[in-house]
CHARMM-style PDB file with segment names, atoms N, HN, CA, C and O in Angstrom:
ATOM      1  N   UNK     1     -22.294  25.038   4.412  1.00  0.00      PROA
ATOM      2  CA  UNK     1     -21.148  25.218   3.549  1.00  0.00      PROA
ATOM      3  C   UNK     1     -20.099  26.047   4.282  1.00  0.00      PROA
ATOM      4  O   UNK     1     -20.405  27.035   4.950  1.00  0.00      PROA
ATOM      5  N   UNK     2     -19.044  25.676   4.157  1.00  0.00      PROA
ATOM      6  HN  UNK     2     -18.795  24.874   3.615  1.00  0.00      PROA
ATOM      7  CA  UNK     2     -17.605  26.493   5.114  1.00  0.00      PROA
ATOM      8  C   UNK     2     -16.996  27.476   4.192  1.00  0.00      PROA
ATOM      9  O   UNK     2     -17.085  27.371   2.969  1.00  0.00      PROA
ATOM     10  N   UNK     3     -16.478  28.276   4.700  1.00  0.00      PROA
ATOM     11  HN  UNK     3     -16.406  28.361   5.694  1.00  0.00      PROA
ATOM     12  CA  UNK     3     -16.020  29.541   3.509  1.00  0.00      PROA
ATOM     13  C   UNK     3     -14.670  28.526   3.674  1.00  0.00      PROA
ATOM     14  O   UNK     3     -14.291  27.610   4.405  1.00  0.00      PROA
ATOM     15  N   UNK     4     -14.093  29.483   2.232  1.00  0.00      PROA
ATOM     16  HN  UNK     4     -14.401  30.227   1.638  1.00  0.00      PROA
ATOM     17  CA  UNK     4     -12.504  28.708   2.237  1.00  0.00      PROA
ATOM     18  C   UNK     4     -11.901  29.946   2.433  1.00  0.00      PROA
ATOM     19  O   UNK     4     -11.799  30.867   1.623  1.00  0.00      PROA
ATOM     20  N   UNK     5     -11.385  29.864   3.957  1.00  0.00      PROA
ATOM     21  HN  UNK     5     -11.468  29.116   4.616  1.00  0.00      PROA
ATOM     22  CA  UNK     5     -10.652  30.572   4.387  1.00  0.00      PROA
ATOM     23  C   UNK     5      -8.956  29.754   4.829  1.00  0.00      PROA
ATOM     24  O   UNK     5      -8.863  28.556   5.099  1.00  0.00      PROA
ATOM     25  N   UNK     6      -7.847  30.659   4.812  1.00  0.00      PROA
ATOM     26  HN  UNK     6      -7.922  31.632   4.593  1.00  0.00      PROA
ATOM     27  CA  UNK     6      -6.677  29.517   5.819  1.00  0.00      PROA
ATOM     28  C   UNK     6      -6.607  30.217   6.900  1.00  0.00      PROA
ATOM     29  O   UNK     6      -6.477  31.440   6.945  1.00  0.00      PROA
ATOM     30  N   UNK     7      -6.725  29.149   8.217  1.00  0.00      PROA
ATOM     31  HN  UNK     7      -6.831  28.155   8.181  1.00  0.00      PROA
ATOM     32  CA  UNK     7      -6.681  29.201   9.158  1.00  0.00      PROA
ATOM     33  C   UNK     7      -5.203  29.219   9.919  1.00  0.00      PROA
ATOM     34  O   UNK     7      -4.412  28.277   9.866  1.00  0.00      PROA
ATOM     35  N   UNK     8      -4.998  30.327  10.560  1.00  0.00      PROA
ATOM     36  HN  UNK     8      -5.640  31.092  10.604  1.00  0.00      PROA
ATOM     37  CA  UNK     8      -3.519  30.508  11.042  1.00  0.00      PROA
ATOM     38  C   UNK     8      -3.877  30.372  12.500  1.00  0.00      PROA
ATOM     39  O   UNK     8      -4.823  30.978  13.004  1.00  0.00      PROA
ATOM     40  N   UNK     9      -2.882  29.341  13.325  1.00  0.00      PROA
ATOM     41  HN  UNK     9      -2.115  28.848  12.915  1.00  0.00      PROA
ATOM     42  CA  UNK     9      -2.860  29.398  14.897  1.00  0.00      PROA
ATOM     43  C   UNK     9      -1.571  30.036  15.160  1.00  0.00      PROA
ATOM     44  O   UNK     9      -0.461  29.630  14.815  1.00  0.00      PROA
ATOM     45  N   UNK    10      -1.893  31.173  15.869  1.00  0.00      PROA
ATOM     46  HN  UNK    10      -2.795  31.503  16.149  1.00  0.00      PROA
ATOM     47  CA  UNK    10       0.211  31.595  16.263  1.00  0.00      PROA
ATOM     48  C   UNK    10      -0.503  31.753  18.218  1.00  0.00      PROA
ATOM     49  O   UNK    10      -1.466  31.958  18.957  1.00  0.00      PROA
ATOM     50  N   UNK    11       1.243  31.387  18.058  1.00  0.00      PROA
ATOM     51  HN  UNK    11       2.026  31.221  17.458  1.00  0.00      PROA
ATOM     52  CA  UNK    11       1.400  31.851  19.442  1.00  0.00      PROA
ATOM     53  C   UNK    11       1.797  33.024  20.105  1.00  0.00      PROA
ATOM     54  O   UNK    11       2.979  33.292  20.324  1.00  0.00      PROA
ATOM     55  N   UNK    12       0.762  33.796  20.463  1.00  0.00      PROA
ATOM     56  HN  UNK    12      -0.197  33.579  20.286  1.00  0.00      PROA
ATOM     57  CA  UNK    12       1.080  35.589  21.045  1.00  0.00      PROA
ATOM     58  C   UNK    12      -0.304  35.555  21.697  1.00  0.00      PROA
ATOM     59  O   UNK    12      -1.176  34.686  21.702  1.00  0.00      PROA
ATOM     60  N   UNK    13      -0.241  36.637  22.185  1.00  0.00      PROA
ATOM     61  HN  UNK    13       0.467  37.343  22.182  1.00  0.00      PROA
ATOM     62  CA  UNK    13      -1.264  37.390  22.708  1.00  0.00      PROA
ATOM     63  C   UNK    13      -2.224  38.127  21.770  1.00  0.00      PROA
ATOM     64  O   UNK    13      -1.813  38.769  20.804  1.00  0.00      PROA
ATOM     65  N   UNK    14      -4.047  37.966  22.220  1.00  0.00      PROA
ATOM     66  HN  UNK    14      -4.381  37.444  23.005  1.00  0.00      PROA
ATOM     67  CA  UNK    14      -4.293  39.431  21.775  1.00  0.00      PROA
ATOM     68  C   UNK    14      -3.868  41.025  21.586  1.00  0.00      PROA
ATOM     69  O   UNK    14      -3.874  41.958  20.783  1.00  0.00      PROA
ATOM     70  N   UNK    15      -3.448  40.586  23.098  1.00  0.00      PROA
ATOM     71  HN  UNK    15      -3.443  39.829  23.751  1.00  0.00      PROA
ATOM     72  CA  UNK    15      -3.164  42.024  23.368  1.00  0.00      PROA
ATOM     73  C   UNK    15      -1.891  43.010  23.171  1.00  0.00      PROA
ATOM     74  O   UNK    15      -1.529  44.101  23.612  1.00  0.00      PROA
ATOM     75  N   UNK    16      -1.317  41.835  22.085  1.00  0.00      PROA
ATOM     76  HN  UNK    16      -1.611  40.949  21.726  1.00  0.00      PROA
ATOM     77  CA  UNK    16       0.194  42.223  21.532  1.00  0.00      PROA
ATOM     78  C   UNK    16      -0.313  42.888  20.074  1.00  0.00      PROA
ATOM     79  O   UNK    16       0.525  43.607  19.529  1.00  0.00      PROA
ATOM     80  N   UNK    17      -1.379  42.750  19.507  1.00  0.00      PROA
ATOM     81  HN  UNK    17      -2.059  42.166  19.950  1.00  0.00      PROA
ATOM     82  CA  UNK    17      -1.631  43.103  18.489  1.00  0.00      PROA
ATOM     83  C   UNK    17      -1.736  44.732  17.955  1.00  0.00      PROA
ATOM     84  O   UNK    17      -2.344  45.585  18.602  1.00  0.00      PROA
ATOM     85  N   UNK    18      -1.240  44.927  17.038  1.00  0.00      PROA
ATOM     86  HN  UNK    18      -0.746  44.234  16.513  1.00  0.00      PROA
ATOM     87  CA  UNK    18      -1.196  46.466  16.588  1.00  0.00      PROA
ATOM     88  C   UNK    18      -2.600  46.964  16.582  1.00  0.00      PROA
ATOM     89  O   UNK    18      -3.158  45.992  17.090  1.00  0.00      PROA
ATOM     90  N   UNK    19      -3.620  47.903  16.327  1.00  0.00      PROA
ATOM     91  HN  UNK    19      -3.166  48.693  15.915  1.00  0.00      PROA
ATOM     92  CA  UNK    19      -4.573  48.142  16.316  1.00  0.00      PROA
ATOM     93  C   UNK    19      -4.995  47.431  14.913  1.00  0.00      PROA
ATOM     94  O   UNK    19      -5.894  46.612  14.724  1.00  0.00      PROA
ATOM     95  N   UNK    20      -3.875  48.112  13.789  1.00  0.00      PROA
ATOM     96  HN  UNK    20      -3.144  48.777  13.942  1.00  0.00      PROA
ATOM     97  CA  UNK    20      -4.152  48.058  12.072  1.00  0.00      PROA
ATOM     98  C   UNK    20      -4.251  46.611  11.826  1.00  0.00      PROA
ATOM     99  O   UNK    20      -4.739  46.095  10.820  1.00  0.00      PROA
ATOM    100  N   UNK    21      -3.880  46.169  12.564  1.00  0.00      PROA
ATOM    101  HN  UNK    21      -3.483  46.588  13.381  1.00  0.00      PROA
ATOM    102  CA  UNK    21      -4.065  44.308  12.176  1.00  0.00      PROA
ATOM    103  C   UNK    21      -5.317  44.112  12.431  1.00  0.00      PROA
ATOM    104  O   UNK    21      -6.172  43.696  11.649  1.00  0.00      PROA
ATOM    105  N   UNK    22      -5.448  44.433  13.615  1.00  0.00      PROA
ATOM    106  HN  UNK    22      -4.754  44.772  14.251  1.00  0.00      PROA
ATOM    107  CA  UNK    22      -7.159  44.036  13.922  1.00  0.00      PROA
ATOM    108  C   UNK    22      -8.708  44.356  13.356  1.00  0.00      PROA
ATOM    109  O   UNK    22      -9.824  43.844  13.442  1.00  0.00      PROA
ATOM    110  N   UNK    23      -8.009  45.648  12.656  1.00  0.00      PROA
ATOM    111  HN  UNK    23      -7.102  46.064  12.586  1.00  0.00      PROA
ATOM    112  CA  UNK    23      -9.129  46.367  11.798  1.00  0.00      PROA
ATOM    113  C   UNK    23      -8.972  45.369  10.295  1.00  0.00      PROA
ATOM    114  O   UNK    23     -10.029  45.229   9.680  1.00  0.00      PROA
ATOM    115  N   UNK    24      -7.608  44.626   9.642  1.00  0.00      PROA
ATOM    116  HN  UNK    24      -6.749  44.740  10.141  1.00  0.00      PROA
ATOM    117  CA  UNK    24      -7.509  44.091   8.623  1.00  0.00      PROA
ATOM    118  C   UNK    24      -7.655  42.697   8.998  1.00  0.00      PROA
ATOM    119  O   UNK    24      -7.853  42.167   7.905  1.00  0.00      PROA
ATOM    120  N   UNK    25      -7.674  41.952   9.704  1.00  0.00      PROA
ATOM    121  HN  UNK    25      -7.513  42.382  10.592  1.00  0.00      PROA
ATOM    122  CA  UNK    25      -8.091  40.408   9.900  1.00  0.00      PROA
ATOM    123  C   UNK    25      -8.866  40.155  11.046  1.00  0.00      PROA
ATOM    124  O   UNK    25      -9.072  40.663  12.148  1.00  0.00      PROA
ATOM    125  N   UNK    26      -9.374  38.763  10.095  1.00  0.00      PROA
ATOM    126  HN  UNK    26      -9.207  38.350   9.200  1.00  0.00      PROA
ATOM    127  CA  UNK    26     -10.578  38.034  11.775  1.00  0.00      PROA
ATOM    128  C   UNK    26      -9.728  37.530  12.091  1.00  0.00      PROA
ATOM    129  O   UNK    26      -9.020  36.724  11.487  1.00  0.00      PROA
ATOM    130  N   UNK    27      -9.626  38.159  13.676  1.00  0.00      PROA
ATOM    131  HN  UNK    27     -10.201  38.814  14.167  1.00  0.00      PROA
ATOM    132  CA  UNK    27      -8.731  37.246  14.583  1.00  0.00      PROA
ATOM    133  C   UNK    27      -9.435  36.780  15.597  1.00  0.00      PROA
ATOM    134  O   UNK    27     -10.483  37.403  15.768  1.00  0.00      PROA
ATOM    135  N   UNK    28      -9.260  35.981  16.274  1.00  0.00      PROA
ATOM    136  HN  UNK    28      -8.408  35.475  16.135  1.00  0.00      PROA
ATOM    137  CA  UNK    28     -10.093  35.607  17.369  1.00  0.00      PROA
ATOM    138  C   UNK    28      -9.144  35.145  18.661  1.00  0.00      PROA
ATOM    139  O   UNK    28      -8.071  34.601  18.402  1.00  0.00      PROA
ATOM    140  N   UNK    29      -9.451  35.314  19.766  1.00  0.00      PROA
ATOM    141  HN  UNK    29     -10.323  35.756  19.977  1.00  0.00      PROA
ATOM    142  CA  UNK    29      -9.028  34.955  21.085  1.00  0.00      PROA
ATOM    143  C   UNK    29      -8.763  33.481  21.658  1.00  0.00      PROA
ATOM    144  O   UNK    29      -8.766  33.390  22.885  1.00  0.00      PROA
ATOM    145  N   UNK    30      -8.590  32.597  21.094  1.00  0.00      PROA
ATOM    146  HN  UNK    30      -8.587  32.670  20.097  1.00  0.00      PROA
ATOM    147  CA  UNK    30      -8.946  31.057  21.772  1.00  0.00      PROA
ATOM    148  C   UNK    30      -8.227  30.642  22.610  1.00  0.00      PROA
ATOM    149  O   UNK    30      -8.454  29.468  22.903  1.00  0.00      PROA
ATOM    150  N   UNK    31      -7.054  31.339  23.392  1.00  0.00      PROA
ATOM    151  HN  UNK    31      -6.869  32.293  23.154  1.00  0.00      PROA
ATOM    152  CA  UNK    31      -6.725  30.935  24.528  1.00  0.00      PROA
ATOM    153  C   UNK    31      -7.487  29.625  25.294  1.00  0.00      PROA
ATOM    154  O   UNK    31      -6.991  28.619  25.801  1.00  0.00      PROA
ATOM    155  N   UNK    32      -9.000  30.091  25.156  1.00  0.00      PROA
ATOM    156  HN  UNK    32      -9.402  30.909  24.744  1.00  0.00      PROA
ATOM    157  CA  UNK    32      -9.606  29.452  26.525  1.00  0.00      PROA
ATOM    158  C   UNK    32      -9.979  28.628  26.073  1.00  0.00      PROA
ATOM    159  O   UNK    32     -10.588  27.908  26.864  1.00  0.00      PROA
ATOM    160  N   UNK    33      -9.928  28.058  24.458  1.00  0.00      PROA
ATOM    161  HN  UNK    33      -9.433  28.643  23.816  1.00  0.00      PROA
ATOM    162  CA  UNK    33     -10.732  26.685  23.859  1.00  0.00      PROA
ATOM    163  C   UNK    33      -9.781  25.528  24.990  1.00  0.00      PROA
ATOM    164  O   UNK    33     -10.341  24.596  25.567  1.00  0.00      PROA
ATOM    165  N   UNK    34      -8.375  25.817  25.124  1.00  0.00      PROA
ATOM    166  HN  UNK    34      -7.920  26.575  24.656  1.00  0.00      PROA
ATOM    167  CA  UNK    34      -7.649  25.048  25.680  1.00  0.00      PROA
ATOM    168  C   UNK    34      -7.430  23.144  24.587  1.00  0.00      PROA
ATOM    169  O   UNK    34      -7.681  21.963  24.824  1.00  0.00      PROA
ATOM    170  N   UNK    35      -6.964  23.778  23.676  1.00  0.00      PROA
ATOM    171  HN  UNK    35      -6.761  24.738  23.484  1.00  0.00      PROA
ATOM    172  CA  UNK    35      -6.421  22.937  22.376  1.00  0.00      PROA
ATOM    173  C   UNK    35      -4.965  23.170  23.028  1.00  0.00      PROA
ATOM    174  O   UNK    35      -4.503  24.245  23.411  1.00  0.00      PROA
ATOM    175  N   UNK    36      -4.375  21.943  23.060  1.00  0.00      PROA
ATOM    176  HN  UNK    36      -4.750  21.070  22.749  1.00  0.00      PROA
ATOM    177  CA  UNK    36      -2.990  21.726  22.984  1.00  0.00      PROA
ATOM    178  C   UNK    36      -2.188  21.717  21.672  1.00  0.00      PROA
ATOM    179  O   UNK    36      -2.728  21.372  20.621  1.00  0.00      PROA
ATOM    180  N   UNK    37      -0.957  22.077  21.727  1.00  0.00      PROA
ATOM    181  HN  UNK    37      -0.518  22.356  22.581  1.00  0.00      PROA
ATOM    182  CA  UNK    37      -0.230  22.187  20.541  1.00  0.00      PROA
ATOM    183  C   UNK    37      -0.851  23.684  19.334  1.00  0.00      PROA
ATOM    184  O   UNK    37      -0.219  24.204  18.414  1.00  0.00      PROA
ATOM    185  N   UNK    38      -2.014  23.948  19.741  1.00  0.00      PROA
ATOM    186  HN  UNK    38      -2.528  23.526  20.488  1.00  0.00      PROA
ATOM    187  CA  UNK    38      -2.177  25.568  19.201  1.00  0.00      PROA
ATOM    188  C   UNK    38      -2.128  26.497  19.800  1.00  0.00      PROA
ATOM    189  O   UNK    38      -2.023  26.448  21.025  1.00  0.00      PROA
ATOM    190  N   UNK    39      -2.190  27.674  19.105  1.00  0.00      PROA
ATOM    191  HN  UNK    39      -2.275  27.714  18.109  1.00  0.00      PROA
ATOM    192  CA  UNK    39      -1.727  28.851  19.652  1.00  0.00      PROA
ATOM    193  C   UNK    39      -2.884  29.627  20.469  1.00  0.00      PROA
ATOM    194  O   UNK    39      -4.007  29.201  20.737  1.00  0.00      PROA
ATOM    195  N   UNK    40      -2.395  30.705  20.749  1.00  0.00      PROA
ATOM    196  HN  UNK    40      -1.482  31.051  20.531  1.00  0.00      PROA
ATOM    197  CA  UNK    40      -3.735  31.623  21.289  1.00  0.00      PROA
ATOM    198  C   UNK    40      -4.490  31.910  20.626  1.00  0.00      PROA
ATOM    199  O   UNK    40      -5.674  31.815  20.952  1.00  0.00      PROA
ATOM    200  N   UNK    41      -4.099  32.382  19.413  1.00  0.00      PROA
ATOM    201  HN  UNK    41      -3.138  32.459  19.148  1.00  0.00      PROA
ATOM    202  CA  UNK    41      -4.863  33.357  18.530  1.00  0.00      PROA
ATOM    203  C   UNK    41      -5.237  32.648  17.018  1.00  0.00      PROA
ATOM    204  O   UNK    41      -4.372  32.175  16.282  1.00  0.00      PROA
ATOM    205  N   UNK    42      -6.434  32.666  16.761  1.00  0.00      PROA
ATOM    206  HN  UNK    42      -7.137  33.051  17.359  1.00  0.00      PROA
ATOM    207  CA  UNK    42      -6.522  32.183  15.594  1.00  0.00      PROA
ATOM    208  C   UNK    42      -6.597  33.296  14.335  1.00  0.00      PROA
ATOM    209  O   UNK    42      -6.822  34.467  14.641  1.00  0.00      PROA
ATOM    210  N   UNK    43      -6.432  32.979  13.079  1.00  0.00      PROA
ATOM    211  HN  UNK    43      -6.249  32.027  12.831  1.00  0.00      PROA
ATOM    212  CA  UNK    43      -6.147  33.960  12.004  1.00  0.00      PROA
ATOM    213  C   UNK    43      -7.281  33.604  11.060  1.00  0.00      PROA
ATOM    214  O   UNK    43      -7.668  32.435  11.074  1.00  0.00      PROA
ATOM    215  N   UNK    44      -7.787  34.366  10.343  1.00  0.00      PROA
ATOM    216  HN  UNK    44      -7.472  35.315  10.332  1.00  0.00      PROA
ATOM    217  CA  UNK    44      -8.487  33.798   9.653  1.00  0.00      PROA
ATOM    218  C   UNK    44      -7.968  34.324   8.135  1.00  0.00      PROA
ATOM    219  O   UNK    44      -8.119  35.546   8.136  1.00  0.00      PROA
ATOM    220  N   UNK    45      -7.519  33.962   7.081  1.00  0.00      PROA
ATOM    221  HN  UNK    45      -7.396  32.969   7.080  1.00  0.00      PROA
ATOM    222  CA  UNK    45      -6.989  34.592   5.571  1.00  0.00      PROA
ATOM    223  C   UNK    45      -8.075  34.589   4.695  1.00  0.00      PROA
ATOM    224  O   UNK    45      -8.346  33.501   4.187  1.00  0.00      PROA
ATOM    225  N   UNK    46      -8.666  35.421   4.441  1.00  0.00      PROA
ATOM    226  HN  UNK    46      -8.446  36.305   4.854  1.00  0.00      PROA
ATOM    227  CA  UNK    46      -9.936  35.255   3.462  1.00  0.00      PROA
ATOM    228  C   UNK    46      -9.501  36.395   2.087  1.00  0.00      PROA
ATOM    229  O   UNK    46     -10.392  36.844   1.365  1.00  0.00      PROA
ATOM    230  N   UNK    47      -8.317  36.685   1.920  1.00  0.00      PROA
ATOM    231  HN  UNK    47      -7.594  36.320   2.506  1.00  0.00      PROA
ATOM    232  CA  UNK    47      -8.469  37.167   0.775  1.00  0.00      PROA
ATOM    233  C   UNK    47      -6.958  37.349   0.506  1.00  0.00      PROA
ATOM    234  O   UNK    47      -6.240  37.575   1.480  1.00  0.00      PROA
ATOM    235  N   UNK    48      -6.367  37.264  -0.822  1.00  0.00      PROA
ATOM    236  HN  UNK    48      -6.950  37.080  -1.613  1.00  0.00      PROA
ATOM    237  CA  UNK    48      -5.213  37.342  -1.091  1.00  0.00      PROA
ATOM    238  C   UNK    48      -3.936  38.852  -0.413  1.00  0.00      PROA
ATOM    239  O   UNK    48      -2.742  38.948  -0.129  1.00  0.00      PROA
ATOM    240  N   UNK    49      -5.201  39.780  -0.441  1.00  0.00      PROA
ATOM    241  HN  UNK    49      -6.171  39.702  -0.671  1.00  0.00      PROA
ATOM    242  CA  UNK    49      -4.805  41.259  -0.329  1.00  0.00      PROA
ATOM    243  C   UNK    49      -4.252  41.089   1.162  1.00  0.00      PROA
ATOM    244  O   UNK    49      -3.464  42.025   1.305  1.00  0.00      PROA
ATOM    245  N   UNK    50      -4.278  40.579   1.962  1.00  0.00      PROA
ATOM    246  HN  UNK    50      -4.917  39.819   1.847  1.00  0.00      PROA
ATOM    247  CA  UNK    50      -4.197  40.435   3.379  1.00  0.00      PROA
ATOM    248  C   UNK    50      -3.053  39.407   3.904  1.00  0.00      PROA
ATOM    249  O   UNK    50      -2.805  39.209   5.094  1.00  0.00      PROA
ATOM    250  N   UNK    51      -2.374  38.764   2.762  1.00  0.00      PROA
ATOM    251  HN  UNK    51      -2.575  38.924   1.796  1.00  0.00      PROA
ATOM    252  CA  UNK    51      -1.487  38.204   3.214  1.00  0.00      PROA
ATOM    253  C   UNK    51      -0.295  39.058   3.709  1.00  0.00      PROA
ATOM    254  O   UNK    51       0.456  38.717   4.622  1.00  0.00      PROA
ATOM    255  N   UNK    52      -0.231  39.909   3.186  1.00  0.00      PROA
ATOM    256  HN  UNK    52      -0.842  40.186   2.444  1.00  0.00      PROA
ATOM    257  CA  UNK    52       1.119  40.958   4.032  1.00  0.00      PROA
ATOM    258  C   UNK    52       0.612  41.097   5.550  1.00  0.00      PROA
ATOM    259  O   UNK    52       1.553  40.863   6.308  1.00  0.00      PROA
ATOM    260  N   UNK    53      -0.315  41.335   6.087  1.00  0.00      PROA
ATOM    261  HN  UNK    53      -1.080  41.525   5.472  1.00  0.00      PROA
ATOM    262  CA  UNK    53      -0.813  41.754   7.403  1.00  0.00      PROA
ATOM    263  C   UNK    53      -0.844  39.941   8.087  1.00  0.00      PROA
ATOM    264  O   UNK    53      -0.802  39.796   9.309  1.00  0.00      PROA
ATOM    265  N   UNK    54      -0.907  38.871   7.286  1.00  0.00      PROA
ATOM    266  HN  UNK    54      -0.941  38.990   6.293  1.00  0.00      PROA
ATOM    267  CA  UNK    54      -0.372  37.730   7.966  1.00  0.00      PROA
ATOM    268  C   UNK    54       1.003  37.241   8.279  1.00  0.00      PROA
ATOM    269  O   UNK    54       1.323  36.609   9.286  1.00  0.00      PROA
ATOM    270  N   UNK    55       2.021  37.722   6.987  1.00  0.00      PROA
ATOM    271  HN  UNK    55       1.762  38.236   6.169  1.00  0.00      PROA
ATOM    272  CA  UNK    55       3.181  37.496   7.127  1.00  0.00      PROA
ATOM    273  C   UNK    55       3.909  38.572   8.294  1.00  0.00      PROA
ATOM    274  O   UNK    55       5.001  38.372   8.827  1.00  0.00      PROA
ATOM    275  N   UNK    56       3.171  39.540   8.494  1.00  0.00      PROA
ATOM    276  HN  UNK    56       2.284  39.702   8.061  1.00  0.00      PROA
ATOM    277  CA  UNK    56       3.479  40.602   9.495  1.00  0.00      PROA
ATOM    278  C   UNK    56       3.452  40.070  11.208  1.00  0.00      PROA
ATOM    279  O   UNK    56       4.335  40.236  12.050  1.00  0.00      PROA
ATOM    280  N   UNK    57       1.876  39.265  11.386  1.00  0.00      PROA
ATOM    281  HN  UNK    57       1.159  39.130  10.703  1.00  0.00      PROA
ATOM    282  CA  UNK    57       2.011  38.724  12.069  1.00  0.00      PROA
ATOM    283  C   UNK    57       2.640  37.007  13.023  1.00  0.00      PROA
ATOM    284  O   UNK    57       2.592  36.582  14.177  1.00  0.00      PROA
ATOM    285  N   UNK    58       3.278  36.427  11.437  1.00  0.00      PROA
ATOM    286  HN  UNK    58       3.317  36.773  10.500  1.00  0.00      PROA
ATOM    287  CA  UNK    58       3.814  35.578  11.763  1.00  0.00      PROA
ATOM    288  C   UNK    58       5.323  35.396  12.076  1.00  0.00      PROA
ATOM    289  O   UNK    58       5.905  34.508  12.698  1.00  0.00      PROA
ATOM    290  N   UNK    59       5.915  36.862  11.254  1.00  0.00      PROA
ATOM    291  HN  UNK    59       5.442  37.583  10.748  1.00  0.00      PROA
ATOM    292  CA  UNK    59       7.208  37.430  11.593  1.00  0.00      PROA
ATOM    293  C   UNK    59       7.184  37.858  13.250  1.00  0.00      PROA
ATOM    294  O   UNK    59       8.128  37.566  13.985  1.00  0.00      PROA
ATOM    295  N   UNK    60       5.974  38.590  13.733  1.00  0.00      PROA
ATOM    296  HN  UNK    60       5.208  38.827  13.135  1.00  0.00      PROA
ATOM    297  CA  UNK    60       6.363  38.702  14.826  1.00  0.00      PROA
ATOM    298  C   UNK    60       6.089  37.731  16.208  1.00  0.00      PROA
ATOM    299  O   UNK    60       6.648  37.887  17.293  1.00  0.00      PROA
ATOM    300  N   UNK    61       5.064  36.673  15.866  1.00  0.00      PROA
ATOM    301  HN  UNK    61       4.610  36.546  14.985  1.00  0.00      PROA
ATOM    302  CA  UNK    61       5.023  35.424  16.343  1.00  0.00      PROA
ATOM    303  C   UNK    61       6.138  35.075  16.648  1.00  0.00      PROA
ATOM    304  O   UNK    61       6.370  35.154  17.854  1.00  0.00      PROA
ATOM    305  N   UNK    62       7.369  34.518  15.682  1.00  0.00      PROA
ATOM    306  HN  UNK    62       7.181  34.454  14.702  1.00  0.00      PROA
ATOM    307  CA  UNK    62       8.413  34.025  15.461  1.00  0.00      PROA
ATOM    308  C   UNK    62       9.396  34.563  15.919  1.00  0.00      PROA
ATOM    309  O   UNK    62      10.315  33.811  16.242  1.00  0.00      PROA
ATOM    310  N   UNK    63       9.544  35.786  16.082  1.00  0.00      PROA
ATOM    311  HN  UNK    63       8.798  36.397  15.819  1.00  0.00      PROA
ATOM    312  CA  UNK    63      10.464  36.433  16.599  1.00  0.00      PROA
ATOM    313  C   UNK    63      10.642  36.720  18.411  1.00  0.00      PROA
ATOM    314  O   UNK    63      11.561  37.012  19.177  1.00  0.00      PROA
ATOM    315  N   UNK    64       8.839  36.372  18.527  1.00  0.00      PROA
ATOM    316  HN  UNK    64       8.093  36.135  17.904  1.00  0.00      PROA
ATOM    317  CA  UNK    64       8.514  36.554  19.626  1.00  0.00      PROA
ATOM    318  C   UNK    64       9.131  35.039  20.605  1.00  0.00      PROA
ATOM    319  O   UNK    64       9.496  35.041  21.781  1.00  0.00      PROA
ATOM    320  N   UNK    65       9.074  33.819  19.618  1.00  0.00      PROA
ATOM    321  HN  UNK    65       8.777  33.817  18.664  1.00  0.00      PROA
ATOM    322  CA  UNK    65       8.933  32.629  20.331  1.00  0.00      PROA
ATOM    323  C   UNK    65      10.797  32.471  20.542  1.00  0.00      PROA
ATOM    324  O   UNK    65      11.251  31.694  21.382  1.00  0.00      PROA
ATOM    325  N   UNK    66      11.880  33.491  19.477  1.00  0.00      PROA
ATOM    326  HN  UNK    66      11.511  34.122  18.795  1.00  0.00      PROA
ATOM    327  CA  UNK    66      13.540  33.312  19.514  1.00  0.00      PROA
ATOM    328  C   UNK    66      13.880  34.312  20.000  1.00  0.00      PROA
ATOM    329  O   UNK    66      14.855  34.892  19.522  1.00  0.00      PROA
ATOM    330  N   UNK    67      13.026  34.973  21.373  1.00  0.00      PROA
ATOM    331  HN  UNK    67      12.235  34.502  21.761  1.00  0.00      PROA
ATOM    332  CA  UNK    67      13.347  35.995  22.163  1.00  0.00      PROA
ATOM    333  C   UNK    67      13.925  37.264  21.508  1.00  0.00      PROA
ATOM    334  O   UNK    67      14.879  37.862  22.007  1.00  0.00      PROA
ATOM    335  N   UNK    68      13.344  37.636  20.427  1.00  0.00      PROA
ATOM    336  HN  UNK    68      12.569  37.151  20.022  1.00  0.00      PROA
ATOM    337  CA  UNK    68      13.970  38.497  19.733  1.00  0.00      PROA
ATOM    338  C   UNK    68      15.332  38.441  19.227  1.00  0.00      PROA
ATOM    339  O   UNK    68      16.045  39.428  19.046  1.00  0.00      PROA
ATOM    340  N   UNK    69      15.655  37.224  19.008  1.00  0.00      PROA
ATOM    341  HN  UNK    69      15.076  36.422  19.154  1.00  0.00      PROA
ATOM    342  CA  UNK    69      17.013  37.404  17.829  1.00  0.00      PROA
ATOM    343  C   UNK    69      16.262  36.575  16.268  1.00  0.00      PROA
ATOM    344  O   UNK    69      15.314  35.939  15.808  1.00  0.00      PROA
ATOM    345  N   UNK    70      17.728  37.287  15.973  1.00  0.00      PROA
ATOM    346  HN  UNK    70      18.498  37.804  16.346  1.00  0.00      PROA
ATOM    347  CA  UNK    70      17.280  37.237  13.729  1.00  0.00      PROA
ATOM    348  C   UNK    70      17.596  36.112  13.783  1.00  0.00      PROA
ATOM    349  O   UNK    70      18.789  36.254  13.514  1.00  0.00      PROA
ATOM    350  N   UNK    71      17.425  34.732  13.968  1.00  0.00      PROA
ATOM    351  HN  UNK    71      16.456  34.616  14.187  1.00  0.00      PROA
ATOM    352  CA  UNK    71      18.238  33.717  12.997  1.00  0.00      PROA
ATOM    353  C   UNK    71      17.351  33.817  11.603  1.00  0.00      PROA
ATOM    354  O   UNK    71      16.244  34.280  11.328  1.00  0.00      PROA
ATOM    355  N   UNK    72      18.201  33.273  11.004  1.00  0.00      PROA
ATOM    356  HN  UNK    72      19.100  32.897  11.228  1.00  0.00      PROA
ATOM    357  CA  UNK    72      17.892  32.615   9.842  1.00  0.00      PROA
ATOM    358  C   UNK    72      18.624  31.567   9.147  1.00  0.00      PROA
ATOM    359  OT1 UNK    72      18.179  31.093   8.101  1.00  0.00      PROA
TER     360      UNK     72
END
C-alpha cells in the first residue's frame, strides 16, 4: 500500500537548503536517479501543516531558475 503523499520535483540543490526545511520535510537527493525533465530534489507533502515549508521551497526554486528577478 503507498502512503498518499504529493510528490514535489524542484530544481535546486541539496545543499541550498535551509537547515529548518530539512528538519520539516522528506526530502531526498535524486540527482543521480538521472530522470530527465525532473529535478534534483524530490519533496515529499505528507501533511497539510507543511505546506508553507513547500511553498517556501518552491518560491525559491523559482526564483532560483529567473536568476533572481520578481516577475510576476
Amino acid at each position: 500500500m503507498q502512503n498518499k503523499v504529493l510528490k514535489l520535483y524542484l530544481k535546486m540543490e541539496f545543499n541550498e537548503l535551509q537547515d529548518e526545511i530539512k528538519e520539516k520535510l522528506k526530502i531526498s537527493d535524486v540527482s543521480s536517479i538521472g530522470r530527465p525533465c525532473f529535478g534534483n530534489m524530490e519533496v515529499e507533502l505528507e501533511t497539510k501543516e507543511n505546506i508553507p515549508y513547500c511553498l517556501g521551497l518552491i518560491k525559491q526554486a523559482l526564483e532560483k531558475q529567473m536568476d533572481g528577478k520578481n516577475r510576476q
